[in-house]
C-alpha positions in Angstrom: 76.9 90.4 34.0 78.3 91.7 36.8 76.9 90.7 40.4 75.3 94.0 41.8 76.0 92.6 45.1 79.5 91.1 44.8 80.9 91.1 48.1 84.3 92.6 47.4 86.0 92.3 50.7 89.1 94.3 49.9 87.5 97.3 48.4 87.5 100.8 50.7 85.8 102.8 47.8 82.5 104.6 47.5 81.0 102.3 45.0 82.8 98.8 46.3 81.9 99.4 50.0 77.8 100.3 48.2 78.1 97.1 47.3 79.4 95.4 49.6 76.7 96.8 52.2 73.8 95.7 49.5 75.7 92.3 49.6 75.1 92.0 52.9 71.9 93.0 53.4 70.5 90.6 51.3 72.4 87.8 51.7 73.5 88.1 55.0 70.8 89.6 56.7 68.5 88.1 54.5 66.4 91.7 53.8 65.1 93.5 50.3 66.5 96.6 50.8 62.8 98.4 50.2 62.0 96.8 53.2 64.8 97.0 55.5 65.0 98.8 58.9 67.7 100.7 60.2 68.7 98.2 62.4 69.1 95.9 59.3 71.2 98.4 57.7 73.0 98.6 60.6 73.9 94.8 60.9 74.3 95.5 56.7 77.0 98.0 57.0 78.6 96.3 60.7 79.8 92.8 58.4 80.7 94.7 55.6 83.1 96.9 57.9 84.0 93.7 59.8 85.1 91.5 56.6 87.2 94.3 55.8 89.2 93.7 59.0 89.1 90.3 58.9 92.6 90.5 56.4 94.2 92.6 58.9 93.2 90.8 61.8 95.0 87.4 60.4 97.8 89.3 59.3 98.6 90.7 63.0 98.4 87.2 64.4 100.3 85.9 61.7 102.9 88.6 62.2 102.8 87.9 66.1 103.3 83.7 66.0 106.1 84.4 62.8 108.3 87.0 65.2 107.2 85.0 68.7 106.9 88.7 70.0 106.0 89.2 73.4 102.3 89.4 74.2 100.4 91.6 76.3 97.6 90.1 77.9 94.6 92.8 79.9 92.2 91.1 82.5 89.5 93.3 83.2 86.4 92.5 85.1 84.7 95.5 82.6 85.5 97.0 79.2 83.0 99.8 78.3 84.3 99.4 74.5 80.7 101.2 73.7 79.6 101.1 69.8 81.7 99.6 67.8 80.7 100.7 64.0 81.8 104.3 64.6 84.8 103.0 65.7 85.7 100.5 63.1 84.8 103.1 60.3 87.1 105.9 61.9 89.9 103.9 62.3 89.9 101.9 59.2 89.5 105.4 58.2 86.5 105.3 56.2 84.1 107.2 57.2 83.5 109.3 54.4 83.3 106.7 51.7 81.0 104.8 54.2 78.7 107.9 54.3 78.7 107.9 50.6 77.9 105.0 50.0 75.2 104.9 52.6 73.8 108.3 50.6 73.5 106.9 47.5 71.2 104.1 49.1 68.8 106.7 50.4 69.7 105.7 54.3 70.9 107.9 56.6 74.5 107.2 58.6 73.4 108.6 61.1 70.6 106.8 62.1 72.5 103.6 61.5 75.1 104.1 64.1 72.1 105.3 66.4 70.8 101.4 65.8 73.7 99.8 67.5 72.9 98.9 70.7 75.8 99.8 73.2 77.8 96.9 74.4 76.7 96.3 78.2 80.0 95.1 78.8 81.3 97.6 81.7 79.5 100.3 84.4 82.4 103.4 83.9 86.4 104.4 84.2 87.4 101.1 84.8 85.6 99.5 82.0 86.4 103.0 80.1 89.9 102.3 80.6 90.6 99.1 79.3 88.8 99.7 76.4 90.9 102.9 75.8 94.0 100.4 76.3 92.9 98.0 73.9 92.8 100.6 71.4 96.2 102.3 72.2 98.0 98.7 72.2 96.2 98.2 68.5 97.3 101.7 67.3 101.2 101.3 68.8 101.1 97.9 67.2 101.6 96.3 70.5 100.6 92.1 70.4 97.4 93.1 72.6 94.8 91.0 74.0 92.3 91.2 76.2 90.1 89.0 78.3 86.8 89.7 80.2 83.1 88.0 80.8 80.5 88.2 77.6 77.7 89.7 79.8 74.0 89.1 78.8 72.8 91.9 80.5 75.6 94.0 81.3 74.6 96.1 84.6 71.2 97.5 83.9 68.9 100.1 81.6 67.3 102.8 83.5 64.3 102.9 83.7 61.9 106.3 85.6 58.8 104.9 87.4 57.2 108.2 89.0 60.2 109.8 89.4 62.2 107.0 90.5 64.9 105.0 89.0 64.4 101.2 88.2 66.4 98.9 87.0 65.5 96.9 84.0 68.2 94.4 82.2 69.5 95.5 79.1 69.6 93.2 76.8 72.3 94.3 73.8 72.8 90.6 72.3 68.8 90.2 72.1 69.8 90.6 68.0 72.9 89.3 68.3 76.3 90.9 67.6 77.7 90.9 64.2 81.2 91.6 65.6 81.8 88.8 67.4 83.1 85.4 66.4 82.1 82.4 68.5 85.3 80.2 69.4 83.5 76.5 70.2 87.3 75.4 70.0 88.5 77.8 72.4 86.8 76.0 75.2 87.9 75.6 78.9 86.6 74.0 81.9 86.1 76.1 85.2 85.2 74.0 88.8 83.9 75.4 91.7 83.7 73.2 95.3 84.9 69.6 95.6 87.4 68.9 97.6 91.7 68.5 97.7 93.1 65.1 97.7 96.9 65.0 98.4 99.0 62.2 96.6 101.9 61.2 95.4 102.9 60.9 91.7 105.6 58.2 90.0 108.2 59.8 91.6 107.4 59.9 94.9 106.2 63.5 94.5 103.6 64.8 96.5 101.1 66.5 94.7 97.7 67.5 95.0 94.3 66.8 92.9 91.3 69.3 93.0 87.9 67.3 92.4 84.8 67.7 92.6 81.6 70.1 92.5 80.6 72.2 90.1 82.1 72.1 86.4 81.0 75.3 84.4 82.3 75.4 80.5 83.7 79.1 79.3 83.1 79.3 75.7 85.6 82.2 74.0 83.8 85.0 71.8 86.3 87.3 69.9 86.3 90.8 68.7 88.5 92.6 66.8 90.1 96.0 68.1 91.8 98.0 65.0 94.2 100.5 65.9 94.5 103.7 63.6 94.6 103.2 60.5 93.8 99.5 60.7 97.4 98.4 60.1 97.5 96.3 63.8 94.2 94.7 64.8 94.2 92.9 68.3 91.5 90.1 70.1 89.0 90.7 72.7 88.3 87.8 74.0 85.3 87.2 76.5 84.0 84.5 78.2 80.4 82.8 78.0 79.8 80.4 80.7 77.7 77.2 79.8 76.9 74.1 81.7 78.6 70.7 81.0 75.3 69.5 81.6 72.3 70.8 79.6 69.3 69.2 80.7 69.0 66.8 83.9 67.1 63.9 81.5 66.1 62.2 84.6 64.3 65.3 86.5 62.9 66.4 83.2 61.1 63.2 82.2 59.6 62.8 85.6 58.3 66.4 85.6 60.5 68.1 87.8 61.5 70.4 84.9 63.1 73.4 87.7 65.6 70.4 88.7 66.1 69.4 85.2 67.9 72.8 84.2 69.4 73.9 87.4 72.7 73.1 86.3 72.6 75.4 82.9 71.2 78.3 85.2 73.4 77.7 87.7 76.3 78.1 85.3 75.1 80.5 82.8 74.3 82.9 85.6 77.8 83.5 85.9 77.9 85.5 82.5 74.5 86.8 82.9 75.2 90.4 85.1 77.6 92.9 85.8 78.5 93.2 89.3 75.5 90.9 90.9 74.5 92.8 94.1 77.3 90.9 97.0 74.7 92.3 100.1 73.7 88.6 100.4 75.4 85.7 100.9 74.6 84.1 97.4 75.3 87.3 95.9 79.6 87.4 97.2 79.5 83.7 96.1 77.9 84.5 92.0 80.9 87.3 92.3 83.7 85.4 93.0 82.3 83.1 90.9 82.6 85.5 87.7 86.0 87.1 88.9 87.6 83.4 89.2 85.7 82.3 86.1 87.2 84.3 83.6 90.4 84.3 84.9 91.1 80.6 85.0 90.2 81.0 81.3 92.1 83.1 80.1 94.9 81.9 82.6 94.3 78.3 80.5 94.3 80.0 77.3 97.4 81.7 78.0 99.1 78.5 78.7 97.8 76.5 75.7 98.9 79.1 73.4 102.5 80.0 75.4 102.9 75.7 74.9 101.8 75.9 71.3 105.2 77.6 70.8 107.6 76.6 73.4 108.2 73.4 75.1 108.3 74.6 78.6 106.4 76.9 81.1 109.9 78.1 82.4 110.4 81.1 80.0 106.8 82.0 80.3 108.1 85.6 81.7 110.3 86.2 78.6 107.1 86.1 76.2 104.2 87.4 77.9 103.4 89.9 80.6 99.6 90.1 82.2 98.1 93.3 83.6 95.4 92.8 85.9 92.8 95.9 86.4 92.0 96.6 89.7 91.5 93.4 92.1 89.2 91.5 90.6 91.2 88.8 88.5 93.9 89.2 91.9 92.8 85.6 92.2 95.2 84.8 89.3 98.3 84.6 91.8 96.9 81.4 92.9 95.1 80.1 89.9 99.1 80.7 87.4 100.3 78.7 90.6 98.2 76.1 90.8 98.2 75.2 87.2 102.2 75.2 87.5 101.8 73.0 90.3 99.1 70.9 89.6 99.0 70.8 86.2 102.4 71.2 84.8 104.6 69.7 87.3 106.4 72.8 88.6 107.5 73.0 92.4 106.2 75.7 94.9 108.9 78.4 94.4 110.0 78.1 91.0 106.3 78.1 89.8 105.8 81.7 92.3 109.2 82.8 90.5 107.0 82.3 87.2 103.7 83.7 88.8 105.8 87.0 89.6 107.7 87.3 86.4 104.4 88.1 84.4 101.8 89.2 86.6 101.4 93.3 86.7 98.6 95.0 89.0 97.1 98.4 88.5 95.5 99.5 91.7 92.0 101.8 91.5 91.6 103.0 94.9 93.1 104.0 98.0 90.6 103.7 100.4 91.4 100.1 102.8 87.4 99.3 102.8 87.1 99.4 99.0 89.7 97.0 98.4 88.0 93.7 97.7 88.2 91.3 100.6 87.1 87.7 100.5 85.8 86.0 103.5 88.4 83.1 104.4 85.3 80.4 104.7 84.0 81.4 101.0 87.2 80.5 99.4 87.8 77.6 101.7 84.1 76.1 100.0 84.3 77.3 96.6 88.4 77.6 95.9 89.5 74.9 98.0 92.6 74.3 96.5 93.2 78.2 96.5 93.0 78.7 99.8 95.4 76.1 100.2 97.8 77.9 97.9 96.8 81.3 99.4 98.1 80.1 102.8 101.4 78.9 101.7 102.1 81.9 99.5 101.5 84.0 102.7 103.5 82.1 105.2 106.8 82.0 102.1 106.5 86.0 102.1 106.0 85.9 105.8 109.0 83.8 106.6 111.3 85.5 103.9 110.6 88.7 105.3 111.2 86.9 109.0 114.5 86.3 108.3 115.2 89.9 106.3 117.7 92.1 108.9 115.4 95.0 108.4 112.3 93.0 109.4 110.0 94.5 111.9 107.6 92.1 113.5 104.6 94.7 114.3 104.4 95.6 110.8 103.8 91.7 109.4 100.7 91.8 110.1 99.5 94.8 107.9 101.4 93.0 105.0 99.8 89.6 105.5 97.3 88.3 102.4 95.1 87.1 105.6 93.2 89.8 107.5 92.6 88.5 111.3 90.4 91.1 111.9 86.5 91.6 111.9 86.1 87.5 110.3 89.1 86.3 108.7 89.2 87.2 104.9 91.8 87.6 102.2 93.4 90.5 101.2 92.8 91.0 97.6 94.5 93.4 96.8 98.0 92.6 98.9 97.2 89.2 97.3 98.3 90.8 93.7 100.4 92.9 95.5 102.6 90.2 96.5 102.0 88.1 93.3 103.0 90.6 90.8 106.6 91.8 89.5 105.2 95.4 89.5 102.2 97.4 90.9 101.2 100.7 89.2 98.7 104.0 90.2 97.0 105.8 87.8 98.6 109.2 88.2 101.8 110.2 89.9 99.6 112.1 92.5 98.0 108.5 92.9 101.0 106.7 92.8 102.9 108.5 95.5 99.4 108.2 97.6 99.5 104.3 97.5 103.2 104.1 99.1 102.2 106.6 101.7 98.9 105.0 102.5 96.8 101.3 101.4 100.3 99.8 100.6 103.0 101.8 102.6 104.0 99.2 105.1 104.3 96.3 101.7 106.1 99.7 100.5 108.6 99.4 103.0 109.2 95.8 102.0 109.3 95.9 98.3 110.4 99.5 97.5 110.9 99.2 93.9 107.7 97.0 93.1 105.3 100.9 93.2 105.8 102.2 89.8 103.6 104.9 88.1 101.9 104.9 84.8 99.8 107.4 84.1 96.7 106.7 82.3 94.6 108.0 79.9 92.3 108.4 77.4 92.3 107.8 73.5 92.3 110.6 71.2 90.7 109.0 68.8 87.4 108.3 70.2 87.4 111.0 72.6 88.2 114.1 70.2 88.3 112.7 66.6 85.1 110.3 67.3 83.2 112.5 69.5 83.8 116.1 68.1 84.5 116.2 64.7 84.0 119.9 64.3 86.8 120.5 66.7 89.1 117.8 65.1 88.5 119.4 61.6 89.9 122.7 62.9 92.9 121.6 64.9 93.8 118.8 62.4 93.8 122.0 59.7 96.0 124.4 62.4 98.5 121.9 63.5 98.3 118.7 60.9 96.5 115.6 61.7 99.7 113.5 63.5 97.5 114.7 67.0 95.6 111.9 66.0 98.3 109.3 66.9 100.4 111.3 69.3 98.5 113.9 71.5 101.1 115.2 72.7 101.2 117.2 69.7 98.2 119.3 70.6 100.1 121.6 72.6 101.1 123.1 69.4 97.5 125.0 69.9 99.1 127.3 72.2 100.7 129.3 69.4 97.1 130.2 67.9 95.5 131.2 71.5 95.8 134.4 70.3 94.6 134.3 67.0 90.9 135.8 66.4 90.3 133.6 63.5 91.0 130.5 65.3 89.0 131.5 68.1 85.9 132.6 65.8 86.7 129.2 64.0 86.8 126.7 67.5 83.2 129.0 69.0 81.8 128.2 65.9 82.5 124.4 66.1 81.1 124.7 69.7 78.1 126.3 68.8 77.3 123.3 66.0 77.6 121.0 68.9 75.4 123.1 71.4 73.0 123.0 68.0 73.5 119.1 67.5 72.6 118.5 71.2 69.7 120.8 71.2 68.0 118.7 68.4 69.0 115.3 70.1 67.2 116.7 73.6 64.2 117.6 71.9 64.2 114.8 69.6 64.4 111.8 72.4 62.7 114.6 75.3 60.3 117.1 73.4 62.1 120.2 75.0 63.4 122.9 73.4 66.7 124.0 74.3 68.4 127.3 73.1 71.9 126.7 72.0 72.8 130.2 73.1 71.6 129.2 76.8 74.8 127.7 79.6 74.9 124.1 79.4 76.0 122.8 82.6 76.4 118.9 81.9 77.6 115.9 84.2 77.3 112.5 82.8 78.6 109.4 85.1 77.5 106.1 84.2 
């Protein structure tokens, strides 16, 4: 007799992915289906979509170690990747069958993608961003991977107390998260403090050991990001940070139970927020302490896996590039130089010839003050052996651009990493500035701003390091996910290749004209206006009529 809950990984069907989703309920989830929620259902139909990546998954990685193709690797502090069912069903490209299947079980689809919990992993377009990259690298078949922090509570739930907003942690993984994998082999070690002893190796070499303080383990979780039709499917890889030491036996057994887990709060605090508020002293040390955290991780993991294939860090610019968003990894200019250095042998300027070969910046702002700036002492306690590295970058570039015919002596100090003004702190962003082989903006309009004004005098230096990319959004959540009325009609005037190259849309002009068209894209408008109407009064308990102006303006 045939097993009415036989997994059947493979199968996309109506009736295989039924039971596949029964399969999992029970066996998985450990629920009769007369008595299952629709969270249940949810986590039901989330590892039956996930197994049916899994294939895909392995075969991309296989693909990318069997061609040794270049790899793209995207630290990002945030990435708002949002709910992750929807997306896995639309770009496996199974959302109908999915919706069948869940039909013929007598549960709504509906309701289970409204049972996901959305990841708190990012606060808005920066976090938006990268997860819109993530999905573009998957869909161009681009050997993608991205690295961030596994956030407990992400940035916060709102809460109205009296009229007033409060913040209240929002805890997404309090049910864990069916599409992650934990990585206990994928572990690194991150220190914070100690102190810099200089030595000298075998060979007479001097060379310097960082020791000390604080060891913090980052443990790897990793999601899978299908592109389009689920041919490419790239890692997310984020960070959990865990003590080396659990429990303080010693304090615990003579009641000072506080002392006993300091450490594992003091370490697992790292992953525990989004942005921690820096208005206190405490606060600017936990943030550096994330940004610095994941970065040395995935700057470790990089490594391992670069050395898994080749025998030498020297060719490390031929086989992977790494885009930093915005500032906050800019502390990997000295962490990729330090573990060239330190770790791998590597002298100072053939290791910052490696460091700028693969680094890649893309700058957010052009306002001076929002730029992140590190005071000089904080790094001095809790990077030692960065601020060392920091320094000597600085007074190479310096002296290089000393001896340049074109130098011009007032203008050194607006390009120095080290800000002598108001308390000495590091310049963050001229820090990746001067670390990376190229720096983008996010719009030409941007771009052309950035020479003119927070970089123009490192402009003058480094003319052709300024290039622009302009970025953007995915179609595929942001048109095919989110208005599937719309997509319908324009995938049914101009074909469905929009879907994978947007640039097609302007074929739309041609029917601006035509009164059908019009009656048929008013119409999907109107089923929207009708869908938001019953969500308002569903969550609020006011009526709205569709045929009234909705004015809306959503910023997280």
């Amino acid at each position: 007799m045939e097993n009415e809950y036989d997994l059947g990984r493979r199968s996309l069907d109506r009736d295989g992915l039924k039971k596949a989703i029964l399969g999992k309920l029970v066996y998985s989830v450990g629920k009769d289906p007369e008595h299952a929620t629709h969270h249940d259902w949810f986590l039901a139909t989330a590892l039956a979509v996930r197994d049916r990546m899994v294939d895909g998954w392995m075969e991309t990685t296989r693909d990318i170690y069997g061609k040794d193709r270049k790899r793209v690797y995207y630290l990002s502090l945030e990435f708002l990747i949002g709910r992750l069912l929807a997306e896995g069903l639309r770009n496996l490209m199974i959302v109908l069958p999915v919706r069948e299947a869940l039909d013929d079980l007598g549960i709504d689809m509906e309701r289970v993608l409204e049972a996901e919990p959305d990841a708190a992993l990012g606060n808005g377009g920066l976090g938006r961003l990268a997860a819109c990259f993530m999905e573009s690298m998957a869909t161009l078949g681009i050997a993608g991977f991205g690295y961030g922090i596994r956030y407990e509570n992400g940035l916060f739930k709102q809460g109205l107390d009296d009229g007033w907003q409060v913040e209240r942690p929002e805890d997404w993984l309090a049910f864990g998260n069916p599409f992650e994998f934990e990585r206990p082999e994928a572990v690194h070690v991150v220190r914070f403090g100690g102190h810099v002893r200089e030595q000298r190796d075998d060979s007479g070499r001097r060379t310097s050991v960082w020791e000390g303080g604080q060891r913090v383990l980052a443990v790897a979780y990793d999601t899978m990001i299908a592109g389009y039709g689920g041919n490419h499917i790239n890692t997310l890889r984020l960070w959990s940070a865990q003590s080396g030491n659990l429990v303080n036996l010693e304090a615990f057994n003579r009641g000072d139970y506080m002392q006993a887990m300091s450490d594992q709060v003091s370490a697992e605090s790292i992953s525990r927020v989004l942005y921690p508020n820096d208005a206190t002293p405490a606060g600017q040390e936990l943030r550096l302490k994330q940004e610095y955290f994941f970065t040395t991780a995935s700057l470790q993991d990089i490594i391992r896996r670069h050395l898994s294939m080749h025998e030498s860090l020297d060719n490390l610019g031929d086989h992977v590039a790494i885009q930093l968003n915005d500032t906050h990894p800019a502390i990997a200019v000295p962490e990729l130089m330090r573990l060239l250095i330190d770790e791998h042998g590597h002298d100072f300027e053939p290791a910052l010839a490696i460091t700028r070969s693969v680094i890649h910046y893309t700058n957010h702002t052009l306002m001076p003050e929002a730029l992140e700036r590190w005071p000089v002492q904080l790094l001095e306690n809790l990077l030692p052996r960065h601020m060392q590295l920091i320094y000597d970058i600085n007074a190479h570039i310096l002296g290089e651009l000393r001896r340049r015919p074109d130098n011009d002596d007032p203008f050194l100090g607006d390009v120095s990493v080290i800000d002598e003004g108001y308390g000495r702190a590091v310049r963050m962003g001229h820090l990746a500035f001067l670390g990376s082989r190229r720096v983008n903006g996010v719009s030409a309009l941007h771009t052309d701003l950035m020479k003119k004004t927070v970089f123009r005098n490192l402009h003058r230096y480094f003319p052709e390091r300024i290039v622009n990319e302009t970025n953007g959004i995915t179609p595929r959540r942001w048109l095919l996910g989110c208005n599937p009325p719309l997509s319908s009609l324009v995938s049914a005037v101009i074909g469905d290749g929009w879907i994978t190259d947007a640039g097609q849309l302007g074929q739309l002009e041609s029917s601006l004209d035509d009164t059908h068209f019009l009656d048929q894209f008013a119409a999907a408008k109107r089923h929207n206006k009708e869908r938001l109407a019953r969500l308002v009064e569903r969550e609020a308990g006011i009526a709205i009529d569709p045929d009234s102006l909705f004015d809306i303006q959503i910023k997280r």
